[in-house]
C-alpha positions as semicolon CSV with decimal commas, in nm:
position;residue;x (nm);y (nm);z (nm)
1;X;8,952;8,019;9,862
2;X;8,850;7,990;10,235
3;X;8,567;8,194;10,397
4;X;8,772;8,254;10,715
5;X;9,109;8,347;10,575
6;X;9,225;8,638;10,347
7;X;9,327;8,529;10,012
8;X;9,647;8,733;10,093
9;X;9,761;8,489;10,317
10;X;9,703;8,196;10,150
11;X;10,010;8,170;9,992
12;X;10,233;8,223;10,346
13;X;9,973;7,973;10,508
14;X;10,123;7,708;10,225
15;X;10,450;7,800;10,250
16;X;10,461;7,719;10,636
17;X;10,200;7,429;10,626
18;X;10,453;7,269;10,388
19;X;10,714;7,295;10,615
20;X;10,569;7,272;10,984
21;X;10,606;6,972;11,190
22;X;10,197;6,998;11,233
23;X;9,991;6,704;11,138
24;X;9,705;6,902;10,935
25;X;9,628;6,727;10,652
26;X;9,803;6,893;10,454
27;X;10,156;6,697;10,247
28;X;10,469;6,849;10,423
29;X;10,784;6,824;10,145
30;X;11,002;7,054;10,313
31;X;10,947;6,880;10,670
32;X;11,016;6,580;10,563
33;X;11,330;6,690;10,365
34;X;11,472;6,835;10,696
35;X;11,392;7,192;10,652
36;X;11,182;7,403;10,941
37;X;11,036;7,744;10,945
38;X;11,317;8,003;11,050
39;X;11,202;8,361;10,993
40;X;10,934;8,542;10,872
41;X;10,915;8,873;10,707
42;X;11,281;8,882;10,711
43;X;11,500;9,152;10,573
44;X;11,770;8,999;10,402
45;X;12,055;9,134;10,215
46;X;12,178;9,080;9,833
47;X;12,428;9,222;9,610
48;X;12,148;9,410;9,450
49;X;12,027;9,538;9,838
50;X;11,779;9,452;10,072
51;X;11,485;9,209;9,989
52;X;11,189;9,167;10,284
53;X;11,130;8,753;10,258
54;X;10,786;8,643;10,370
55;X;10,934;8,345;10,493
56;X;11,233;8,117;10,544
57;X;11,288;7,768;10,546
58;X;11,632;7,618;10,680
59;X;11,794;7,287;10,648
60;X;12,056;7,225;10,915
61;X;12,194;6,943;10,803
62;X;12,198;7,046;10,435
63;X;12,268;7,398;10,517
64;X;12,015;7,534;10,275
65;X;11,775;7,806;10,302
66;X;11,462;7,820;10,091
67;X;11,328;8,159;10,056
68;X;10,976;8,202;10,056
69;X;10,816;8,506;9,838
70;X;10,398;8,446;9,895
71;X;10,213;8,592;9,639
72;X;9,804;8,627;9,592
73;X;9,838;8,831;9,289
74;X;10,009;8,817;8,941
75;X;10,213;9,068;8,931
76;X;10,631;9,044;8,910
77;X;10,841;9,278;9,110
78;X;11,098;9,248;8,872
79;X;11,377;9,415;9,104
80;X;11,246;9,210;9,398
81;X;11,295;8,910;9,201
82;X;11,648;9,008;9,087
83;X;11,762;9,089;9,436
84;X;11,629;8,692;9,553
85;X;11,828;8,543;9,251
86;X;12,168;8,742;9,487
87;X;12,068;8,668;9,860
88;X;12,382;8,597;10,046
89;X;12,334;8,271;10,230
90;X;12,653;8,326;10,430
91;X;12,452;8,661;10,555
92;X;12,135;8,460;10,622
93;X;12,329;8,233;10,865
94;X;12,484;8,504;11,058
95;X;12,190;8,730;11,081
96;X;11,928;8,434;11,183
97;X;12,184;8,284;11,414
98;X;12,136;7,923;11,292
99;X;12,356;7,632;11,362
100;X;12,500;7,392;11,109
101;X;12,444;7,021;11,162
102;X;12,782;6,971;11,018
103;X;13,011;7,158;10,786
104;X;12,901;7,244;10,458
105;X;12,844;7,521;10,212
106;X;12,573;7,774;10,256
107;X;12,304;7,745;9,990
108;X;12,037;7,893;9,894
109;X;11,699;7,915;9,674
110;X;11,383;8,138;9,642
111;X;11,023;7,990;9,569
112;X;10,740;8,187;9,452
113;X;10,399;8,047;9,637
114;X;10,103;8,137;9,438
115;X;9,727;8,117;9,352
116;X;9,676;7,850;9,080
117;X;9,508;8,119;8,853
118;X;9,779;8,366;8,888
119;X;10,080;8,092;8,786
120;X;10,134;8,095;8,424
121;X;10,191;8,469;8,481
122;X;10,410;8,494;8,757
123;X;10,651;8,203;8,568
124;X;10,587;8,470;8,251
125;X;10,698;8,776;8,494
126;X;10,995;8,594;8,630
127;X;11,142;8,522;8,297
128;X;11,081;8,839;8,168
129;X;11,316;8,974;8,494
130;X;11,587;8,684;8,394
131;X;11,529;8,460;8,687
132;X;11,408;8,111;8,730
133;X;11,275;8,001;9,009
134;X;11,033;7,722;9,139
135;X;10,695;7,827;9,144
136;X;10,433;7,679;9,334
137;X;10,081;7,724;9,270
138;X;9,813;7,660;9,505
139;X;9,463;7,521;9,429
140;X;9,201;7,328;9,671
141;X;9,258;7,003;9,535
142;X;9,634;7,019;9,477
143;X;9,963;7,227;9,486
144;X;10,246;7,164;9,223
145;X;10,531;7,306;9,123
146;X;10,616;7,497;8,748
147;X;10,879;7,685;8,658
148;X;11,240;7,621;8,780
149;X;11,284;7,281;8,956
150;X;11,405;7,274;9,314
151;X;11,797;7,221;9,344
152;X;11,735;7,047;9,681
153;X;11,690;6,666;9,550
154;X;11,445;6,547;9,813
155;X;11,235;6,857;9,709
156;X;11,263;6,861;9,360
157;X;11,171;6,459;9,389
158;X;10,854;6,532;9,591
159;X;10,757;6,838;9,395
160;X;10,807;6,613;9,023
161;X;10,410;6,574;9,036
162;X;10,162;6,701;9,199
163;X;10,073;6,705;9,559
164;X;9,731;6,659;9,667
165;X;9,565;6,874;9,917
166;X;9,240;6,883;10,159
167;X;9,159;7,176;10,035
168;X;9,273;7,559;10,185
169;X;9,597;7,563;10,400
170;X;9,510;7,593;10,790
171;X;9,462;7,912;10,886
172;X;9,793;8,011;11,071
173;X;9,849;8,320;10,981
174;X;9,556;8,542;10,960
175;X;9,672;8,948;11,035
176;X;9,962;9,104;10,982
177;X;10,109;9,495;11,069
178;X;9,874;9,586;10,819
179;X;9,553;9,449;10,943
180;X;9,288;9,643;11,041
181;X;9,166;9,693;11,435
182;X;8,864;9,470;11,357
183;X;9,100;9,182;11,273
184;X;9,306;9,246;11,551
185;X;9,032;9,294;11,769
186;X;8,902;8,937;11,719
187;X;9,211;8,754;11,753
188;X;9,282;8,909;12,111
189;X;8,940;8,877;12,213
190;X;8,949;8,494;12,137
191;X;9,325;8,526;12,310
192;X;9,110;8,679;12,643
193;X;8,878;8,439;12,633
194;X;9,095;8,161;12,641
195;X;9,251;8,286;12,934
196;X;8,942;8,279;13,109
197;X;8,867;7,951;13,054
198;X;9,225;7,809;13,180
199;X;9,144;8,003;13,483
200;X;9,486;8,208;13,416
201;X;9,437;8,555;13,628
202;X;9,703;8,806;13,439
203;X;9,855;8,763;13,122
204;X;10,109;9,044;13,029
205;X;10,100;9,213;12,649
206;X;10,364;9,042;12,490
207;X;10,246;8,686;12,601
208;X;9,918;8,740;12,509
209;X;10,072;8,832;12,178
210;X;10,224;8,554;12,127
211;X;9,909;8,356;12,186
212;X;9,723;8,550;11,932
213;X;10,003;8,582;11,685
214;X;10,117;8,247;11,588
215;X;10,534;8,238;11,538
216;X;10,542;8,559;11,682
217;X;10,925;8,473;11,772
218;X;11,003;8,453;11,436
219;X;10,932;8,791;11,289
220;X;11,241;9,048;11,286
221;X;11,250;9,264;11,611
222;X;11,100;9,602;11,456
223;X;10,826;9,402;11,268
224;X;10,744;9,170;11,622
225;X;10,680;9,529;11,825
226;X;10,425;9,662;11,587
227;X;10,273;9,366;11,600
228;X;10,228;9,399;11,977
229;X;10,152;9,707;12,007
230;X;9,841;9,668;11,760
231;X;9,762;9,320;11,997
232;X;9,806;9,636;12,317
233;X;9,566;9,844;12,171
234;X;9,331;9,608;12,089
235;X;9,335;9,436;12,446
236;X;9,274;9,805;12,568
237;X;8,981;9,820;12,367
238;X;8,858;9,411;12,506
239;X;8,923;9,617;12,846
240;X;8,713;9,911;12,758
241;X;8,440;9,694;12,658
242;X;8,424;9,441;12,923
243;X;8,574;9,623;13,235
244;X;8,370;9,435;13,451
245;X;8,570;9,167;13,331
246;X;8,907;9,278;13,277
247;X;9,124;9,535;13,365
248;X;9,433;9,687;13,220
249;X;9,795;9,767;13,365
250;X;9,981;10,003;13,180
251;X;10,384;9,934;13,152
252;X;10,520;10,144;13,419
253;X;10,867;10,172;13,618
254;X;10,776;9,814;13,819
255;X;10,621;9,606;13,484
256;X;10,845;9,693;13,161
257;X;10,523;9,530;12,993
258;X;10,162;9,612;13,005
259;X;9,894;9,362;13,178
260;X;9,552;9,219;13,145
261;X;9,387;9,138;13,436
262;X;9,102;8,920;13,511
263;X;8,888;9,092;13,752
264;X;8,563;8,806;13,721
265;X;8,587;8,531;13,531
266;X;8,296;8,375;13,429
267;X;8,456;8,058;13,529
268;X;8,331;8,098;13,918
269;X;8,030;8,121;13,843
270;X;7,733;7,787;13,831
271;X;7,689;7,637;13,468
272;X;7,434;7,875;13,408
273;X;7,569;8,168;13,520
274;X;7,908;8,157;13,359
275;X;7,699;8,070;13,024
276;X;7,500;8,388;13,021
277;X;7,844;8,559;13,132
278;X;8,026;8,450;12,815
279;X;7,723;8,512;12,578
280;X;7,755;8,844;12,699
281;X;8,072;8,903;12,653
282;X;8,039;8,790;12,366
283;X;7,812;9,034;12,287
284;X;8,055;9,352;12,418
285;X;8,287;9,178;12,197
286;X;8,142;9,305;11,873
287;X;8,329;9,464;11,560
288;X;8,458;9,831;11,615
289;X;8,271;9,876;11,262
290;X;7,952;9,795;11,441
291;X;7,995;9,970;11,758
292;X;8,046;10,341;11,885
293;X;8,351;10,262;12,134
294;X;8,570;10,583;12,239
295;X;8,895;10,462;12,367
296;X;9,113;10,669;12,544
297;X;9,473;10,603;12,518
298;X;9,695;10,609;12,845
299;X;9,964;10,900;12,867
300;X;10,245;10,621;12,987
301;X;10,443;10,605;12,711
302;X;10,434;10,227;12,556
303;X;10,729;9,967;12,564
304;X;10,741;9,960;12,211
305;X;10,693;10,374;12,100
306;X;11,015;10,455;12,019
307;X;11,032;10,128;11,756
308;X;11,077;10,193;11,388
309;X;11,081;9,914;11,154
310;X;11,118;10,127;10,874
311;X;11,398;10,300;11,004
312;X;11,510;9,966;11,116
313;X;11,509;9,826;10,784
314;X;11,684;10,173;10,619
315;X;11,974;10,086;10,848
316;X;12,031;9,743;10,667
317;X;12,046;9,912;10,337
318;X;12,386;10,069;10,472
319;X;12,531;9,716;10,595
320;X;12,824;9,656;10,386
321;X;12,869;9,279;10,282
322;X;13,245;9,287;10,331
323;X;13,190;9,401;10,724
324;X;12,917;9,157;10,744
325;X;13,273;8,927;10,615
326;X;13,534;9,088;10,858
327;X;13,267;9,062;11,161
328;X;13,164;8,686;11,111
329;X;13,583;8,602;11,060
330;X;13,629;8,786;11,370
331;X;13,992;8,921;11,475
């Protein structure tokens, strides 16, 4: 659909442009009905075990989560989708930490976000697996809803037809854990450059991570620390190229986090100057794929080596719903 952004994360991109407080264009249902983005890529727990949600949505004052599954292909997990029909909404609240607007009864509901090609099949896979859920399926001009209807009212009122759209979803989220160093490279290098032009002189890993990973918060501790150390290794390889530049700070005994510092900015120099500084930087800034760039990797350990989000994850499996019970009842 869009040059710029993976078809991969078009669905996600919908999910959260439908729900973020953002003016882009694009409608917003689940804003408007009260719900905001609470988690991504979170693991949450069913009766059938765990299930890794791409995204959640959370209504305070309704106390309802929506569950968001993004999908660019056709394809039914049919287990997956068997575990989101069981998600304990009780669970969600405890592990996310939210706060109810008022008393009520936990609720919740999964939505499949899809390509508009790939619909008719993904509604065909999810009966198939005995589950109905809302599907929404994503085109340039429009997004609508098939399927199972929403059992939130306001959203199964503004989903009854469809909802027209500008075209792709804004660009939002565009890497993930899996992303290659290219990708990462280019988000961090736009990050460093940034930086540069508000003058800023240091910027430590983590906040410069959360300036080239939008809703970095929001992703699951293990998940959040790969993502950071990819954005660590990628700002050592900015370093590497531009060390005229920048310079890099390993975490050590003083700084529990890695640093970037700017060393020249092109900002003191005349118009001219600071032109042909950026332009080539620009120019050191080039694709790993098109350069030959040895980096090597510092012997202090990192912050974030000893993480495991697949371990992490493992552990969940062995959570027990009814001490998940006993601990939120407390003594």
């Amino acid at each position: 659909m869009g040059s710029v952004m993976e078809e991969r994360f078009v669905p996600l991109n919908t999910f959260i442009a439908l729900c973020s407080s953002a003016k882009t264009g694009w409608p917003r249902p689940l804003f408007d009905a009260g719900f905001r983005l609470e988690a991504i890529e979170f693991p949450a727990l069913s009766a059938e075990g765990r299930v890794v949600v791409d995204a959640v949505a959370w209504s305070p004052t309704d106390a309802h989560f929506i569950l968001g599954e993004a999908k660019s292909g056709a394809n039914i997990d049919e287990t997956q989708a068997k575990k989101y029909s069981d998600v304990q909404a009780g669970t969600l609240v405890q592990m996310l930490g939210v706060r109810l607007a008022k008393e009520a009864a936990f609720g919740s509901q999964a939505v499949y976000v899809v390509i508009e090609e790939h619909a008719e099949r993904v509604v065909l896979g999810l009966k198939t697996a005995g589950v109905r859920f809302p599907v929404i399926a994503i085109s340039e001009k429009f997004v609508r809803c098939l399927g199972g209807e929403f059992e939130h009212p306001s959203l199964a009122k503004s989903f009854a037809s469809p909802l027209p759209v500008p075209g792709p979803p804004p660009g939002i989220i565009t890497i993930d854990a899996d992303s290659s160093d290219e990708d990462f490279d280019r988000v961090v290098q736009t990050s460093l450059v940034a930086l540069l032009a508000s003058h800023g002189p240091v910027i430590s890993v983590p906040n410069l991570a959360e300036d080239a990973v939008p809703y970095l918060p929001l992703y699951p501790n293990g998940y959040r620390h790969r993502l950071i150390r990819k954005v660590e290794d990628a700002a050592r390889r900015a370093v590497n190229a531009a060390p005229d530049t920048f310079s890099f700070t390993p975490s050590n005994s003083v700084s529990a986090a890695a640093t970037i510092r700017v060393v020249e900015s092109p900002e003191s120099l005349d118009p001219r100057g600071r032109t042909q500084r950026y332009q080539s930087l620009v120019t050191r800034f080039v694709s790993p794929s098109r350069r030959r760039l040895t980096v090597i990797a510092s012997n202090q350990p990192s912050l974030f080596d000893d993480v495991n989000y697949n371990q992490e994850l493992a552990e969940l499996d062995l959570v027990d719903e009814n001490d998940i019970e006993e601990e939120s009842n407390g003594p």
